[in-house]
N, C-alpha and C positions, 0 to 999 in steps of 0.2 A: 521385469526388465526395468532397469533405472534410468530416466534420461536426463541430464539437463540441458535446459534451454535457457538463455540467456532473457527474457522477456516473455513476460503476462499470456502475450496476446497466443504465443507459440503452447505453452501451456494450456491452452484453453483450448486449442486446435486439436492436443493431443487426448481430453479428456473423452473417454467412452473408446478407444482402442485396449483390445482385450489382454491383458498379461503385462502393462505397459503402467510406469508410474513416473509421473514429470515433477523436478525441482526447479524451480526460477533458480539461479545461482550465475552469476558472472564472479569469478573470480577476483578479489584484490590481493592486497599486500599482507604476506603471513599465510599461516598454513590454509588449504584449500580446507572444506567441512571435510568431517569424518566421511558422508556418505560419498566421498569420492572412491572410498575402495568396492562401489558397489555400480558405480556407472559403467554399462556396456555403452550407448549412444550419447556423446557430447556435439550439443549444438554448438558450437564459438560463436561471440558478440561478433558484430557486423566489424570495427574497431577493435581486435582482441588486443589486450595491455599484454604484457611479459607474463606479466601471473596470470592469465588465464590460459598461453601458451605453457606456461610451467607448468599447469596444473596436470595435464595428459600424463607426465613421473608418474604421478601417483593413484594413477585408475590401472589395479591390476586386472580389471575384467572388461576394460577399454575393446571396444570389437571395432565402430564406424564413428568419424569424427565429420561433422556437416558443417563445411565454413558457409557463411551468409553471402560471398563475395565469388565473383569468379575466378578471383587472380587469388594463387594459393604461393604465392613465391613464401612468405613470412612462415605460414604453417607448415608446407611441406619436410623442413628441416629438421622438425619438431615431433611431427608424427611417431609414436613407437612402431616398431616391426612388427611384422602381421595385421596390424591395424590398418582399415581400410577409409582410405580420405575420398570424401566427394565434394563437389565444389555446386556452385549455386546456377551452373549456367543455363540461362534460358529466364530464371526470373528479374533481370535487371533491362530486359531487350528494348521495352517499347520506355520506360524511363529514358536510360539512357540514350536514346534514338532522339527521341525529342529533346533531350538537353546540346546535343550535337546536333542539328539541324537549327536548333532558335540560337546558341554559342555562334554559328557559322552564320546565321541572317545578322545577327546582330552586328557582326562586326564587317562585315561588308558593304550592310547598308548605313555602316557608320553609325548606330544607332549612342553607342557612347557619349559620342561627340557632339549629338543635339540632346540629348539629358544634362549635361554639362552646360550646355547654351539656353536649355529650358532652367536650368537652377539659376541663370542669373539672368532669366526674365529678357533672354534675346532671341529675336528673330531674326535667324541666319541659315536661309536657303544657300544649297551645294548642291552639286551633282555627286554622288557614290558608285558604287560599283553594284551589281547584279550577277545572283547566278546563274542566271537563267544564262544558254549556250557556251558555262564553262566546264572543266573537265575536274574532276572529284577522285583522288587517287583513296580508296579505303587499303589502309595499312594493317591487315590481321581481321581477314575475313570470314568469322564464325555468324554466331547468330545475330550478334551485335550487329555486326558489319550487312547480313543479310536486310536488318530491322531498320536501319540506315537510310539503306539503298529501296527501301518500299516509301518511306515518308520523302523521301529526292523524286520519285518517281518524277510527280506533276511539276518539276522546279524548270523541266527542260535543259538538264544538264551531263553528259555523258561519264557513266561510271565505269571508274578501272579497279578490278578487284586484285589484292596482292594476299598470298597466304602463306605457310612456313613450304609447304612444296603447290606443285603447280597440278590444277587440274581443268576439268573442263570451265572453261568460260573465267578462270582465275589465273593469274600468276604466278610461278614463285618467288620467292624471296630475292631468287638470286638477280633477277630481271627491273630490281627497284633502280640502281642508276641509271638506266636508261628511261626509264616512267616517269622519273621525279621531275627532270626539266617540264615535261609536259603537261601538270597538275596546276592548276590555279587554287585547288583549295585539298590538302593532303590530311588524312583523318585515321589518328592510332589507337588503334584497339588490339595491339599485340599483347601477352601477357607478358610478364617478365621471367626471360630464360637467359642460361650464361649467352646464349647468341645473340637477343634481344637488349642486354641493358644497357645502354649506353649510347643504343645505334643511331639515334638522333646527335650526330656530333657537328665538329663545324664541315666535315665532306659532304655528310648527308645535307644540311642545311643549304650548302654553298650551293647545292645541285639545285635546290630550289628555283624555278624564276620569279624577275622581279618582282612584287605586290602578290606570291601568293598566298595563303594563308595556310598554317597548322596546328589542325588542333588534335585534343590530345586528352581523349574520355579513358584513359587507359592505367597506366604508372608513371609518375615525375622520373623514375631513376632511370627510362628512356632514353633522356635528353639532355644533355649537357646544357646547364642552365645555363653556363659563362657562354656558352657559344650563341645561344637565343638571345641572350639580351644584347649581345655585340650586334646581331641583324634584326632585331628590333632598333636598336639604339639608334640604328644606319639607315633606318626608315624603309628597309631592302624587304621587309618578310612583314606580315601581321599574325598574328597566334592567338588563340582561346583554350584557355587552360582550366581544367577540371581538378587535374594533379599537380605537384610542384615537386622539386627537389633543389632543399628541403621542404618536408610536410611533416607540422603547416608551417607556408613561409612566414618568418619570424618579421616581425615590424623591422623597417628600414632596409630591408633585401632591398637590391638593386631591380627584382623583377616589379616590385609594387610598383615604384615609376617609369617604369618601361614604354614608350609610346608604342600604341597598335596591340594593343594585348587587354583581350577580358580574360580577367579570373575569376572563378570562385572555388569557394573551399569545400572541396570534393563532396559535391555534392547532388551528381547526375542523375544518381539514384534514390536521393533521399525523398521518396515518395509516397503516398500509402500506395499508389498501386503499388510498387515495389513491396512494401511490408505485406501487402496484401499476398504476393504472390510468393513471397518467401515464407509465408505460416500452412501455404496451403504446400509446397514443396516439405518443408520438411516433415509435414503429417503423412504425409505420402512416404517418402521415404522410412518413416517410424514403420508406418503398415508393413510396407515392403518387409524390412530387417522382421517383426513380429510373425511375420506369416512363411519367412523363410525364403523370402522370391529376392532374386537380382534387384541391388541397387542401380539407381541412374546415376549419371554424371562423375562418376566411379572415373580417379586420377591414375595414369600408371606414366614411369617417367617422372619428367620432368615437369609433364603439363599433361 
C-alpha cells in the first residue's frame, strides 16, 4: 500500500508497518508524480495549496484521505466518492487550549499595552481587568472546547458550554442570543458549516456586552470582519484572533490597527507537541487501514 505524507517526520513514523510504503510528496504546480496512480492513503499538508487538493483527480486507487486539521470545510468538496475523509480531531486539544487561554490573559490583563510601554522604556502602572469571577461563553464544544474549559478550571470563572444541539450540561445553538449578553469573554471553536459561516455578524456581535472579549481559535470566515473592527474601533468589544478573514491578512487591512485586538497568524497549533501528536495519529490510523480495523475521526456530512 502506497501512502503519501506530506513530511519527514510522518514518514519515519510509518517505517516498519507491514505491507505499507511512504513517499514525502506535497504536491505543487504541474502534474502530481506518476506514483499518484498508486496511492490508496493520502496524508494532506497541514496548509494544503490547490494542487495538492487537485492532486486527489488523479489517485485512482485513492481509499482514505487524513487532513492534519480539524476543520475539513476546503477538502471536503474535493474528496472523490467512496473515499473516506478523516480529520485530525483530538491532536491540536492541549496546543490549542493553551493559545486560547494565554490570547484571553493576554488581553485582559492588558498585556499588549505595557509591551508597547516596555519598548519605549515607560513606566506606566493601570489597573486591567481579571478573569477570575467572570463568565466564559465556549462557542462549539468538542474536544477543543472540553481542553479549554480544564486549563479555566483554577481561573475561578463560570463556563457556559454551546454546541450545534443541546445536551447534558451543554446548549444548543439555538439558545446563543440569550447567552451572549451574559459572557464577558465568548470563545469559537465552531467548524465552518453553511449554518456556521458568517455567524459572527454585526447581531451576534451587538448581543455582546460592553468590554467583553472574543476570541476566535477556529475560522476567520465566521465573522464578519467589517462588523469587528466597527466594535473594536468603538472601543465596545476587545477580540484575539488566531484566524482572520482574509487569511493571511494582507498588510494595511483595517484589522491590523484596530484597537483591543491581539492577532497572530494562525498559529495555535503550531507546536511540536502538535506535530508530535499528529505523526503518531496518523501511524495509527496507517495501522488501522493495513490491518483492516475501523478508522477514527471518520467525517460523514457535513462535519
Amino acid at each position: 500500500m502506497l501512502v503519501w505524507v506530506p513530511y519527514q517526520e510522518f514518514a519515519d513514523a510509518l517505517a516498519g508497518i507491514a505491507g505499507v510504503r511512504a513517499e514525502v510528496v506535497d504536491p505543487g504546480d504541474g502534474e502530481p508524480p506518476e506514483s499518484a496512480a498508486e496511492v490508496e492513503f493520502y496524508v494532506l499538508p497541514a496548509f494544503p495549496r490547490e494542487a495538492a487538493l487537485a492532486a486527489m483527480a488523479a489517485m485512482p486507487r485513492l481509499r482514505v484521505v487524513q487532513t492534519l486539521t480539524a476543520g475539513v470545510d476546503r477538502v471536503l468538496p474535493r474528496v472523490p466518492a467512496g473515499v473516506t475523509l478523516c480529520n485530525a480531531r483530538g491532536a491540536h486539544d492541549a496546543s490549542t487550549a493553551e493559545w486560547v487561554v494565554a490570547g484571553t490573559l493576554a488581553v485582559i490583563r492588558e498585556l499588549p499595552f505595557f509591551l508597547a510601554e516596555q519598548a519605549k522604556g515607560s513606566w506606566t502602572p493601570r489597573f486591567t481587568g481579571t478573569l477570575a469571577g467572570r463568565t466564559v461563553l465556549i462557542v462549539g464544544y468538542g474536544s477543543i472546547g472540553a481542553a479549554v474549559e480544564r486549563r479555566l478550571a483554577g481561573f475561578g470563572v463560570e463556563i457556559v458550554r454551546v454546541a450545534r444541539r443541546p445536551r447534558n450540561g451543554v446548549h444548543g445553538a439555538a439558545d446563543l442570543p440569550a447567552l451572549l449578553p451574559q459572557a464577558d469573554v465568548v470563545i469559537l471553536l465552531v467548524p465552518v458549516t453553511r449554518e456556521t459561516e458568517g455567524m459572527v455578524d454585526a447581531g451576534f456581535l451587538g448581543a455582546m456586552k460592553n468590554g467583553a472579549t472574543l476570541v476566535n481559535a477556529a475560522r476567520g470566515s465566521l465573522v464578519s470582519t467589517g462588523a469587528l473592527c466597527a466594535e473594536l474601533s468603538a472601543g465596545r468589544l476587545r477580540a484575539v484572533l488566531d484566524v482572520t478573514d482574509p487569511e493571511p491578512l494582507p498588510p494595511g487591512h483595517p484589522l491590523w490597527a484596530a484597537p483591543n485586538v491581539l492577532i497572530t497568524p494562525h498559529v495555535a497549533a503550531t507546536t511540536g507537541h502538535s506535530a508530535a501528536a499528529l505523526a503518531e495519529l496518523v501511524a495509527a490510523q496507517v495501522r488501522r487501514w493495513a490491518r483492516g480495523e475501523p478508522l477514527v475521526n471518520q467525517i460523514g456530512g457535513e462535519y
